[in-house]
N, C-alpha and C positions, 0 to 999 in steps of 0.2 A: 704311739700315744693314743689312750679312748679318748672319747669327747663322754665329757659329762653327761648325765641325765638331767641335771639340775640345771644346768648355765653351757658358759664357755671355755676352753682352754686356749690358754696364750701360753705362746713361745717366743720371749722376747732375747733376741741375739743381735749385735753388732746395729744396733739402731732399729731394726724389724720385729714389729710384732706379729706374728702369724696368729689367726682366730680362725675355731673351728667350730662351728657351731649350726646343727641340723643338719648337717650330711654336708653342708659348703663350707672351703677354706679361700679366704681373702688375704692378701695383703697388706696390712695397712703400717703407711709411716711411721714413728714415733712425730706426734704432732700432728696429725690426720685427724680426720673429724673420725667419732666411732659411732655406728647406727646405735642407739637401743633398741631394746627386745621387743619395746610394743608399737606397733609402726603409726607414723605420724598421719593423723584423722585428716582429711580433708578439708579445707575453710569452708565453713558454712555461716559464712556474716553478712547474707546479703539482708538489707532490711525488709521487712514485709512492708506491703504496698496499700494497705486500704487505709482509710481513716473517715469516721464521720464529718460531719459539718463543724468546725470551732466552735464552743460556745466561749467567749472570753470577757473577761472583766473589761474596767473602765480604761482611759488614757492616764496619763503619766497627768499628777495634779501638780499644780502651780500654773501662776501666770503673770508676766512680765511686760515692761512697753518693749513697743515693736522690734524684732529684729537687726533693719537697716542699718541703726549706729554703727555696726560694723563691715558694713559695704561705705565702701568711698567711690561715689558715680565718678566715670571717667572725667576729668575736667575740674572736678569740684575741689575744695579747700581739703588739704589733708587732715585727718582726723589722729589719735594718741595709743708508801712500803708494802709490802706483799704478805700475807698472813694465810696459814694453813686453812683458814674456814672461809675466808675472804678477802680478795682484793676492793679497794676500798673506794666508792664511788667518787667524780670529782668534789670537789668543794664549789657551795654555791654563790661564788663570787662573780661570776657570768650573768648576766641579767639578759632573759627571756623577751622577746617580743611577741605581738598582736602582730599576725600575717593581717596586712592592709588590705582594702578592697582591689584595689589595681593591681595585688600579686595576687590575690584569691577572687576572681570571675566568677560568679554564682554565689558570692557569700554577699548578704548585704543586710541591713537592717533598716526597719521602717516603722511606724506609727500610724494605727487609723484609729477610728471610732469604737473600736473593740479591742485595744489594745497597744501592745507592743510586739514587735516581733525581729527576729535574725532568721534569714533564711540557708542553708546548707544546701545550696541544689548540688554538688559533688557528693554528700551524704542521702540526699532524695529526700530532705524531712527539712521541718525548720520548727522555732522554737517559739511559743507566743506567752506573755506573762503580762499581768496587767499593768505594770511598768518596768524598768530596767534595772531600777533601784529595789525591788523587792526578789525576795525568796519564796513568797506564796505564788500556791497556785502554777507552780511552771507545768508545760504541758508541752509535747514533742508530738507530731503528727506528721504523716508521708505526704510530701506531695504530690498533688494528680500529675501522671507523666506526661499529660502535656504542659504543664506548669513547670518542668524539668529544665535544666541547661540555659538560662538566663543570664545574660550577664550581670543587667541590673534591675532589682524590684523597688519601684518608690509608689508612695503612698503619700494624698494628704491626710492629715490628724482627724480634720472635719469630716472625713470621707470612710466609705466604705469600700472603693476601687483600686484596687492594685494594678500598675502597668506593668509589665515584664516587657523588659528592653531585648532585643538579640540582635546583634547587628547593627544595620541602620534600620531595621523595624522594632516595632511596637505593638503591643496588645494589650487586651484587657480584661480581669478576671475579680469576681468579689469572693471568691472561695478557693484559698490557694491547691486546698483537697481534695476537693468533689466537683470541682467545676473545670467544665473546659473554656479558653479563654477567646475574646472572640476574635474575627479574623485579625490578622496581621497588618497595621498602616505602615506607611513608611517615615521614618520621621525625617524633618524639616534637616534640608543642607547644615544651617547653624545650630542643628542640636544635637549632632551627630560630633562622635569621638570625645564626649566626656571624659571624667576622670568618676568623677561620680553625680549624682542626682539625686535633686531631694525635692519635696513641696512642700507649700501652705501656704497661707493666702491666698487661696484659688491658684498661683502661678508654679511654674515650675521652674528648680532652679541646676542650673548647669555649672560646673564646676570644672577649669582649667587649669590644674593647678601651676604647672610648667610653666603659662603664662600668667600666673598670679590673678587668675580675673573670674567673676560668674556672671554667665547669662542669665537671666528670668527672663520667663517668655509665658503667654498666658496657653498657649497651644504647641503641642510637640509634633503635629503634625502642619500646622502654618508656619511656627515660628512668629505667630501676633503676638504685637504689647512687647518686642523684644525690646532690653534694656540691659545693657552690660556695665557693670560695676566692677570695682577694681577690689581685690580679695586680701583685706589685712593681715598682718604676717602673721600674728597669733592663728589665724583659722588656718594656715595652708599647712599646717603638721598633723591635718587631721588622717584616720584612719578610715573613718566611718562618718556620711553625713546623712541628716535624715529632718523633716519639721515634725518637732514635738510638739505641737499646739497648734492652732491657728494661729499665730503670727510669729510664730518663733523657730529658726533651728537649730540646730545642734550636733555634736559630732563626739566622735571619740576619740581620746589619744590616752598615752601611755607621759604617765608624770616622770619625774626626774628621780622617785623613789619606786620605778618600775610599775607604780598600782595605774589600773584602766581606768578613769576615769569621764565623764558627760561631762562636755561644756555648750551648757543654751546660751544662744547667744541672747545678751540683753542690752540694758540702756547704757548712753553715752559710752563706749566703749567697754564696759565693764563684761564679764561673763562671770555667770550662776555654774559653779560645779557643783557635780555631785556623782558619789562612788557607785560602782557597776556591784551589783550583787554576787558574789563568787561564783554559784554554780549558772545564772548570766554569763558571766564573762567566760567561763570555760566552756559554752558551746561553740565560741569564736575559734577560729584556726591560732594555734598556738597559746590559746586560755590556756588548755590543762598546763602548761608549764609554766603561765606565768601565775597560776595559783596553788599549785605543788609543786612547783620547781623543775628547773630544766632535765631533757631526759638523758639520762646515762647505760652506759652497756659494759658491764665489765665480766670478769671471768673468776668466778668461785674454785676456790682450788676443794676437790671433793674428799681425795686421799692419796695420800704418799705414804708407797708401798717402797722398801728400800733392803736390800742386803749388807748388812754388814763383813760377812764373812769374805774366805779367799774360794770359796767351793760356786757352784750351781746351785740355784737355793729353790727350791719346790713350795708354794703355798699355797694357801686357800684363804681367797677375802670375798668381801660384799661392796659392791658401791651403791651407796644410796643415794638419791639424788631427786628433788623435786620436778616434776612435767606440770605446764600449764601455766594460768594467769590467777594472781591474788585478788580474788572479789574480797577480800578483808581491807587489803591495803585499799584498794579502790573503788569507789563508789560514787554514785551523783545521784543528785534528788529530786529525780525528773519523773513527771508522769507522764506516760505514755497510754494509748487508747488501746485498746484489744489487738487490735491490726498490725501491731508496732511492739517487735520484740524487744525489751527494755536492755536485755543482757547484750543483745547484739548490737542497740544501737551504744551501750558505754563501749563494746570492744573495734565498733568503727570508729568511734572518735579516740580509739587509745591508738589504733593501727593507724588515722590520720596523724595524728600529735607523732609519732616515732617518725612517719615515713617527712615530715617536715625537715629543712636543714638546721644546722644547729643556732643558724640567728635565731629561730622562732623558736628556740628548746626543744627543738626534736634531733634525730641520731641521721636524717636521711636513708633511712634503710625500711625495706618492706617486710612485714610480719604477718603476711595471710599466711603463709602457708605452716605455722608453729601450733602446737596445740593450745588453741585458744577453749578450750574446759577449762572448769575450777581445778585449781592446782591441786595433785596427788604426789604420795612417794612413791619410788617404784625403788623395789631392789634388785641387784644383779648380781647371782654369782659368778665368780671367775676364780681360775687356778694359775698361776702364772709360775715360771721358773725365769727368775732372776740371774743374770749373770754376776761373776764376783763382783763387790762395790757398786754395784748400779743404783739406780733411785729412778722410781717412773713415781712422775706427775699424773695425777686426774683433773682435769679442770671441767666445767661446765659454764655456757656464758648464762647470762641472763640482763633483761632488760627494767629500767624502774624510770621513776618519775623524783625529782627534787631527793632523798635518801632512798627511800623505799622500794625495794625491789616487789616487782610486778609481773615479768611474762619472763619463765622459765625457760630458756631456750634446751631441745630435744639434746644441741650437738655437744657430744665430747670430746675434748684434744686428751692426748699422751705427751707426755712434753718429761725430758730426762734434766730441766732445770727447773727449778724454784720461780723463775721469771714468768710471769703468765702469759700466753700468747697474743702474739700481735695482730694474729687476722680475727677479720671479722663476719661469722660465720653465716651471713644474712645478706642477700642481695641488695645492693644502691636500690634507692627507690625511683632513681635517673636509668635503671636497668629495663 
């Protein structure tokens, strides 16, 4: 048998397809994954690292009486089918969550005097916009790597200081970019092992949720002016807490019709909502699926190649098939500075959102190493000899977001059933 000039030659017999292609013969299963012809690129998504100094707009407006209605001090009176072009994505009756601050370490969001912001230190970048409610003006900058790996960043509203918590210390930085931050304190026995932190009011406030309760303390390294209050059960389903104003704070959760919504806290028990801006909320760990829908992986059937006769049948076809990721389907409307590759950082937060478990609308599975280019066809010729009555499958996987497929996967199976395959051609992100 020659080998093509063109392609490959297969010889498929009793379940084996033999491929011979550039001087080497392989074996491969019926239902094996099959290389293509153009070998797969390297990941190159790491973010670039520089950024200027923020320049950013005002705080989040409005303004309310004081928070406290909703702390109750301890003590005090209680207050009030399979298809030849396509297998078909699931159906989006699954509802997607917001990965929470206490399963996402380094994700946090806060408020100062220039703005609003969510921080991604697992991405090295974080996100500032003049409020949380708006789409103008968004802007994605690297953080300085000593600003990196925090667990929690809080801010007061009034303030221009950011603390970056790690451990049981503390620092302090007014430029989460360009500034290094300064030495490390320790912080106070009772302000250590939060859930989360927030400020305003000059105080800071500590939050347990477990035990239902928060601390305010005027110093995180005395622990003065400590005062613990007991945490009404409307606030402990928060995800995200942070002071939006000087007397007020607020938090994020996920409503009962799936949307992210702000609750400030306000008077006599009452709370002030209001809605996360979509491309806001999809900088959060698991946004992109709760604002395009949860992620899915299925397997596109490419071509079926089939003998009818009682002979050996000899042919010649083409498999086409897409490589890469749909910049059509996907997009975000973020501005980025010089220093800050815009493309890489939508394909980190796409490769975050996949490698998530399925609670948060992700597939748990790791995608660096797939050709993350704008999506191309490639063609392949092949010549195959058919045994009598046979039928080979070509599948190809690919990965998408709520319907829309997005990241073409390289791998190919061979499959002599109509059934599409049940593995999955991408490593746990648990791997």
């Amino acid at each position: 048998m020659q080998q093509s000039d063109c392609g490959r030659v297969l010889r498929c017999s009793s379940g084996v397809c033999r491929r011979i292609a550039f001087g080497v013969s392989r074996e491969v299963r019926l239902g094996s994954r099959c290389k293509a012809s153009r070998p797969a690129s390297p990941a190159s998504l790491r973010l670039q690292r520089a950024f200027p100094a923020p320049q950013l707009g005002g705080r989040q407006a409005g303004r309310a009486a004081p928070s406290a209605s909703l702390f109750q001090e301890v003590g005090a009176p209680a207050a009030r089918g399979v298809s030849l072009k396509l297998t078909e994505p699931p159906s989006q009756t699954s509802m997607a969550a917001v990965v929470s601050r206490v399963d996402s370490p380094g994700t946090d969001v806060f408020v100062t005097r220039h703005g609003s912001f969510i921080v991604r230190s697992d991405l090295g970048c974080f996100l500032h916009v003049p409020d949380f409610c708006s789409g103008q003006d968004i802007k994605v900058q690297d953080l300085h790597p000593a600003c990196r790996g925090g667990d929690h960043y809080v801010a007061d509203p009034t303030s221009s200081t950011i603390c970056i918590l790690r451990g049981d210390t503390f620092c302090k930085v007014l430029n989460l970019s360009s500034e290094q931050p300064t030495n490390a304190l320790p912080l106070h026995p009772s302000c250590q092992g939060g859930d989360h932190y927030a400020s305003c009011e000059g105080l800071f406030f500590i939050f347990f949720l477990s035990r239902g309760q928060v601390l305010s303390v005027a110093d995180l390294a005395t622990g003065a002016a400590a005062k613990e209050v007991h945490l009404e059960s409307p606030l402990l389903r928060g995800l995200y807490y942070y002071g939006t104003d000087a007397t007020h704070l607020a938090c994020f959760r996920v409503d009962e019709d799936n949307n992210l919504r702000g609750h400030r806290f306000a008077i006599a028990g009452h709370e002030e909502v209001f809605s996360l801006h979509p491309d806001v909320a999809s900088f959060l760990p698991g946004g992109l699926a709760l604002i395009h829908g949860p992620a899915f992986g299925v397997w596109e059937c490419l071509k079926l190649i089939s003998n009818a006769t009682d002979l050996p049948l000899p042919s010649s076809h083409e498999i086409t098939r897409k490589v890469g990721y749909s910049k059509v389907a996907f997009s975000q409307k973020f501005s980025t500075s010089e220093s800050l590759d815009s493309e890489s950082l939508v394909i980190a937060l796409l490769q975050s959102q996949f490698s998530l478990p399925t609670i948060y609308g992700g597939m748990g599975l790791r995608t660096e190493q797939e050709e993350w280019e704008e999506v191309a066809e490639e063609g392949e010729p092949l010549r195959v000899i058919l045994q009598p009555r046979q039928k080979l499958y070509w599948w190809q996987y690919r990965l998408g977001l709520g319907k829309e497929p997005i990241l073409f996967c390289r791998s190919l199976k061979v499959t002599r059933s109509p059934t599409p395959p049940t593995h999955i051609p991408l490593p746990s992100a648990d791997s």
